[in-house]
C-alpha positions in Angstrom: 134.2 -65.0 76.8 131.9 -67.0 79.5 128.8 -64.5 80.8 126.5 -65.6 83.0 122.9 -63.6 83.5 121.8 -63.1 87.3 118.3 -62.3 87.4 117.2 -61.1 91.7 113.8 -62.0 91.9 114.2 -62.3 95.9 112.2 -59.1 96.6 109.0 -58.9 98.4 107.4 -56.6 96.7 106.0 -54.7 99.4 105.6 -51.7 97.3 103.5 -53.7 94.7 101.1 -54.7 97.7 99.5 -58.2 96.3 99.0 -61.3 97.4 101.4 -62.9 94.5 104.8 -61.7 94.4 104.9 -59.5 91.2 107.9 -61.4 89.5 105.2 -64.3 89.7 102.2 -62.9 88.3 101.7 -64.1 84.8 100.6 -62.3 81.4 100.4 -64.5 78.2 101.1 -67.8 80.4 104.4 -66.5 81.5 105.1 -65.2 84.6 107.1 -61.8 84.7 110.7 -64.0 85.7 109.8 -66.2 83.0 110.0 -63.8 80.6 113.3 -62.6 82.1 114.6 -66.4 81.4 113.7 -66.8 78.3 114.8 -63.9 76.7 117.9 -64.5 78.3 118.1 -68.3 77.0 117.9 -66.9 73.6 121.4 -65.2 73.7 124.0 -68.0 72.2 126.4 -66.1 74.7 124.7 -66.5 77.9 126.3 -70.3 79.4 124.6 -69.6 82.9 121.7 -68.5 84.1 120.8 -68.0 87.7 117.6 -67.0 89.6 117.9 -65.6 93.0 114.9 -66.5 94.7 113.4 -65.9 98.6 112.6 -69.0 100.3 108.7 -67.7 101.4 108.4 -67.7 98.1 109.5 -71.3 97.2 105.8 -72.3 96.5 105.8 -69.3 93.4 108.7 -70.5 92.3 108.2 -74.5 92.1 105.2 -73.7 89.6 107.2 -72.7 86.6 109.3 -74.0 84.3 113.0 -73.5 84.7 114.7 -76.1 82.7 118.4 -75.3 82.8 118.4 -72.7 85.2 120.4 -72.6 88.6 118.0 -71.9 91.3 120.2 -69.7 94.6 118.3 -68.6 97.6 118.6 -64.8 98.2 119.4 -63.2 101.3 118.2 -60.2 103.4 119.0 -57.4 101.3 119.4 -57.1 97.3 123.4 -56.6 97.9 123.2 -60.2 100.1 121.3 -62.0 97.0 123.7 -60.9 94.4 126.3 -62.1 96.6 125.0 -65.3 97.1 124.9 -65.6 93.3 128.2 -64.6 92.7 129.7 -66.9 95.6 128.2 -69.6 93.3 129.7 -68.4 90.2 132.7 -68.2 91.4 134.1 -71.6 91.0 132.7 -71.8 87.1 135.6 -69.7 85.7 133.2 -67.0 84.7 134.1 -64.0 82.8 131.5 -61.5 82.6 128.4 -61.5 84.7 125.1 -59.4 83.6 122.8 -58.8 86.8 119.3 -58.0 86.1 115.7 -57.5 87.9 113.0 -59.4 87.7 110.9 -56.2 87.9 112.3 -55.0 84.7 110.6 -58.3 82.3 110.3 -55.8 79.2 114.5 -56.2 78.4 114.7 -56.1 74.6 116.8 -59.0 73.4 118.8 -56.3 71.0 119.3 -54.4 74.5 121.2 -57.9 76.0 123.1 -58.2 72.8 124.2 -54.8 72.7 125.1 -54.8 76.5 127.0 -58.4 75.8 128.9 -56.7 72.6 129.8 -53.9 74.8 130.8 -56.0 77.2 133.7 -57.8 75.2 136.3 -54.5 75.6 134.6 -52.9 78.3 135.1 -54.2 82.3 131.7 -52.7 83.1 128.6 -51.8 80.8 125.6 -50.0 82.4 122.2 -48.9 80.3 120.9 -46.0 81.2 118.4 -42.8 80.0 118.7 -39.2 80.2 116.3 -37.7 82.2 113.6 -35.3 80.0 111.0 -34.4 82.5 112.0 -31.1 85.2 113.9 -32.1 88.0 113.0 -30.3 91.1 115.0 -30.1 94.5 113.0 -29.4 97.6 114.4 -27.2 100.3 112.5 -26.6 103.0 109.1 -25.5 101.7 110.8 -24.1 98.4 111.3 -26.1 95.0 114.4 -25.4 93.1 115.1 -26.5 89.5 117.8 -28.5 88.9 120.2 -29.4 85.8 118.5 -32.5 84.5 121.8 -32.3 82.0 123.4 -33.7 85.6 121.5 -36.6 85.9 120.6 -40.0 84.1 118.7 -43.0 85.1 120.3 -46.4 85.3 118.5 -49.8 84.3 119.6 -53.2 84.3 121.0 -55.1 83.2 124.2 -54.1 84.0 127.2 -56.0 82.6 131.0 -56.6 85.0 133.9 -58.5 84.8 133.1 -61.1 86.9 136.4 -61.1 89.3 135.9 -57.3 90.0 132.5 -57.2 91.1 133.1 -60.6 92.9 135.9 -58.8 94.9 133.9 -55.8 95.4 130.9 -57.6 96.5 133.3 -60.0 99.1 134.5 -57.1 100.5 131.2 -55.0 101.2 128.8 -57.9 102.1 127.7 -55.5 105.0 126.3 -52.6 103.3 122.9 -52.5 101.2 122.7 -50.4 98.1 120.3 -50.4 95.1 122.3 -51.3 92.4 125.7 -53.1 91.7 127.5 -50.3 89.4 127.3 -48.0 93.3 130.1 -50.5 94.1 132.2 -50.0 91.4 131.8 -46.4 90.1 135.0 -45.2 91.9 137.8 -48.0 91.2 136.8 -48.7 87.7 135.5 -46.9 83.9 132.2 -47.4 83.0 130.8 -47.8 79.8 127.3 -46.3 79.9 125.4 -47.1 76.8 121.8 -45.4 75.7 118.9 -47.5 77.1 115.2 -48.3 75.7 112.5 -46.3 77.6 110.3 -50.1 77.2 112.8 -51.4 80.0 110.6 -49.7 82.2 110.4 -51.0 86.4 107.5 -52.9 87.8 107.3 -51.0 90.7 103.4 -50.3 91.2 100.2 -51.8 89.9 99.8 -49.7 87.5 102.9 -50.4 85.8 101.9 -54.1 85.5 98.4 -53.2 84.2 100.4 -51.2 81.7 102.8 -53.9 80.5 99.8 -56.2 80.6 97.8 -53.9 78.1 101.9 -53.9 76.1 101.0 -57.6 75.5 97.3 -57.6 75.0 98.0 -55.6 72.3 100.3 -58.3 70.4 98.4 -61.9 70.3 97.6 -64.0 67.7 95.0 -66.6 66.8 95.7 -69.8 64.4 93.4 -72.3 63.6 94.6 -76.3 62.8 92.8 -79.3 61.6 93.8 -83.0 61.0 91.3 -85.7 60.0 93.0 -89.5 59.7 91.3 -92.9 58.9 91.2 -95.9 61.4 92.9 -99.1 60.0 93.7 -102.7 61.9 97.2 -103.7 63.0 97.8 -99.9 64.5 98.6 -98.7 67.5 96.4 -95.7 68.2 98.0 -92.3 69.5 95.8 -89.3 70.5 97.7 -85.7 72.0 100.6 -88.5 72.2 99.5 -90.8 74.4 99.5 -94.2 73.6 95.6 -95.7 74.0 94.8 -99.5 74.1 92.3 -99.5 71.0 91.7 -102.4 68.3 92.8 -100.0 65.6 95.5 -97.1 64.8 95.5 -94.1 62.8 96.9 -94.3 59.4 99.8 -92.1 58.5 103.2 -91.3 57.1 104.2 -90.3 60.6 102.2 -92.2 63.8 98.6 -90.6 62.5 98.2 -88.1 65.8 95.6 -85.7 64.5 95.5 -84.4 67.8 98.9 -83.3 67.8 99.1 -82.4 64.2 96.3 -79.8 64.8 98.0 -78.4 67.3 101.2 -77.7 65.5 98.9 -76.7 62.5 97.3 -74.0 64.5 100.6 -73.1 66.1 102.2 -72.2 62.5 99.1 -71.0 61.2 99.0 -68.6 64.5 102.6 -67.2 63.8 102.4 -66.8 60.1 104.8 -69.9 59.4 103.2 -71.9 57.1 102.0 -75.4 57.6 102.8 -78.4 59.2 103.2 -80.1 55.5 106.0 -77.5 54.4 108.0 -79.0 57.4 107.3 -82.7 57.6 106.5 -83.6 53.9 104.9 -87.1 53.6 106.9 -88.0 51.1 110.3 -88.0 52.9 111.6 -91.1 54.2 112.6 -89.1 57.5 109.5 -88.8 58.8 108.1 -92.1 57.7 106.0 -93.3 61.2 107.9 -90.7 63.3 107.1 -89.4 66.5 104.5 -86.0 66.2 105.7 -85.2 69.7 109.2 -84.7 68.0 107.5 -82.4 65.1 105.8 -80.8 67.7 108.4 -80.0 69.4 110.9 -78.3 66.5 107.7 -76.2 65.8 107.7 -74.7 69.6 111.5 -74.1 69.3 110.9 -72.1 66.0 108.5 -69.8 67.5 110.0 -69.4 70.0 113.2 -68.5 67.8 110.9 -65.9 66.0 109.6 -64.6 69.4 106.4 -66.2 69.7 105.1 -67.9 72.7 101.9 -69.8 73.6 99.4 -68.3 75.7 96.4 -70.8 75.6 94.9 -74.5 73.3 91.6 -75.6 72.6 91.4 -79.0 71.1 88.5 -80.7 70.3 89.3 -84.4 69.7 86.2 -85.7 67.2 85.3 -89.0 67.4 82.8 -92.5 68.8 85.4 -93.9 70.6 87.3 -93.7 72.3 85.4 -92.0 75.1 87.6 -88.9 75.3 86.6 -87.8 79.1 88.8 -90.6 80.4 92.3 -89.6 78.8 91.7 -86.1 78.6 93.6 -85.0 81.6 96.9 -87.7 80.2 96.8 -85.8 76.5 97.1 -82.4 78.5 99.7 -83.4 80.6 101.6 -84.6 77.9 100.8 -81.8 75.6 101.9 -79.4 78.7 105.2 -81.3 79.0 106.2 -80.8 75.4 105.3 -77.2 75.1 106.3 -75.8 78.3 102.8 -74.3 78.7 100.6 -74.1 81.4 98.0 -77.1 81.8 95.5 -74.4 83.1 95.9 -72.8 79.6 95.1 -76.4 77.9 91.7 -77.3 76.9 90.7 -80.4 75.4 87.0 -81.4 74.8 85.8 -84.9 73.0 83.3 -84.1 70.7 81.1 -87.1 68.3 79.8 -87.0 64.8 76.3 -88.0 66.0 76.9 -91.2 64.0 77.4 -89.5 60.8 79.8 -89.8 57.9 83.4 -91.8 58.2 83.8 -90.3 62.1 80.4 -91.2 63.0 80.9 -94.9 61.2 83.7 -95.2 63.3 86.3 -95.1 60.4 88.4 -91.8 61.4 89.5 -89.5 64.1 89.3 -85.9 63.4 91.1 -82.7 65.7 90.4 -79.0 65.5 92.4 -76.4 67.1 92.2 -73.0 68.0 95.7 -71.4 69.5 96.5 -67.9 70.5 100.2 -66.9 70.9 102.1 -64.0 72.2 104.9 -62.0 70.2 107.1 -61.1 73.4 109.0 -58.1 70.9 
């Protein structure tokens, strides 16, 4: 089967009452859609993945990363911004689509995977919770109890055969509901499978200060270093860029000590190991490779494991070159690699005061201090 995962991230969020849009405001150098994304990106079943976004909030949206992802503007009403993202879905031959909020960021990946599973001998698949506090109904100036038995609370996302909500959605375009399974309770079974209580709604403040304190709670500090000698007839790379120099780092790979801290740190951060239990220096394949390649496969295994970056400080250690010129090029380029935020990037040049092989000009030192973020 095809699914595709619509997140709706057109709301205003006039409830939340901020400046920033809540599905932009960021915790651990993600923003809440972000998180959406790549927990959905990590399901081998998901082949499409669409953001509906509202055009006063294009300037939100062009700050993050969303490699691979189909952008669709949204429309007045939720109803109208599904429907937009379904009318785009409809000519990729699409099986099952899962539509989901961007106010609920704290979807368990097991939660997706059960929903998808679900999904493959059932038309429609809908989370939901039983309801354990009293429910109350208010007539007049009296409260009367009610059955909370009767009742359950829905989340997303929730999981359709793509043709049949399609349909449905073509032929309602003019009426505004909350969710997508209102459309379809009536003409079709539903399969309504238990929920987590951690896929709570970002509806207020508070909620977000609460999710925030959810992640605070989970972060992890590694620490990296990487010390290489200068030698002639080199070319010199530092947080890979290439710098005009009369001598290169000696290596087995291209000698970037900057950049092999920061993997370092990154492994030593997530519990992984070390750089040298990857790349041995003793294997032919990595003989004067690329670090921005090694760099690179560590970022995808964390991310494979569930960690993310949430901020680098590098100090680069050396005479010369005078650091305060390329800084701003290495975190760019060190931005571009890990998908992280350059605002979370700091790189500072630091000297030996003449002393030993880095003050004599005869080696290049990093140091690195990372924090990540375990997202489950």
């Amino acid at each position: 089967m095809r699914f595709a995962f619509i997140i709706l991230a057109a709301g205003q969020s006039s409830r939340f009452k901020a400046v920033i849009p809540k599905q932009y405001l960021n915790i651990a150098g993600k923003s809440l859609l972000e998180i959406s994304i790549l927990k959905a990106k990590k399901i081998k079943e998901i082949n499409d993945i669409i953001v509906v976004y509202n055009k006063k909030q294009k300037r939100f949206l062009d700050k993050i990363n969303l490699h691979k992802v189909i952008k669709i503007q949204g429309g007045k009403t939720r109803q109208a911004s599904t429907y937009n993202a379904l009318r785009y879905l409809n000519n990729k031959k699409i099986d099952q689509v899962l539509i989901h909020d961007a106010s609920r960021p704290n979807i368990s990946i097991n939660l997706i995977k059960k929903i998808i599973k679900e999904s493959k001998k059932n038309r429609t698949v809908i989370p939901y919770l039983k309801v354990e506090d009293s429910l109350k109904f208010k007539k007049n100036s009296y409260y009367i109890n009610q059955k909370r038995e009767k009742f359950i609370l829905t989340q997303t996302p929730q999981s359709f055969r793509f043709k049949d909500i399609y349909k449905i959605h073509h032929s309602n375009r003019s009426i505004s509901l909350s969710d997508d399974m209102s459309l379809l309770e009536k003409s079709t079974k539903i399969k309504l499978i238990l929920a987590d209580k951690s896929n709570f709604k970002i509806t207020t403040k508070e909620d977000f200060y609460n999710f925030k304190k959810f992640f605070i709670s989970k972060s992890y500090v590694g620490i990296g270093f990487d010390i290489h000698p200068l030698v002639k007839n080199r070319k010199l790379i530092l947080g890979g860029i290439s710098i005009p120099f009369g001598m290169g780092l000696a290596g087995h790979s291209d000698g970037d000590v900057v950049l092999h801290a920061v993997t370092d740190a990154i492994l030593g951060a997530s519990g992984l190991g070390s750089i040298g239990e990857y790349f041995s220096d003793k294997s032919k394949k990595y003989k004067n490779i690329d670090s921005k390649i090694l760099l690179k496969n560590i970022i995808n295994l964390i991310v494979k494991n569930n960690y993310y970056l949430n901020n680098l400080d590098i100090n680069i250690i050396c005479e010369q070159p005078k650091i305060s010129k390329i800084k701003n090029k290495i975190i760019d380029k060190i931005s571009s690699i890990t998908e992280l935020d350059k605002n979370r990037i700091n790189v500072k040049g630091k000297t030996a005061e003449k002393l030993g092989i880095i003050g004599n000009q005869k080696a290049i030192a990093s140091e690195v201090i990372v924090s990540l973020i375990k997202y489950d």
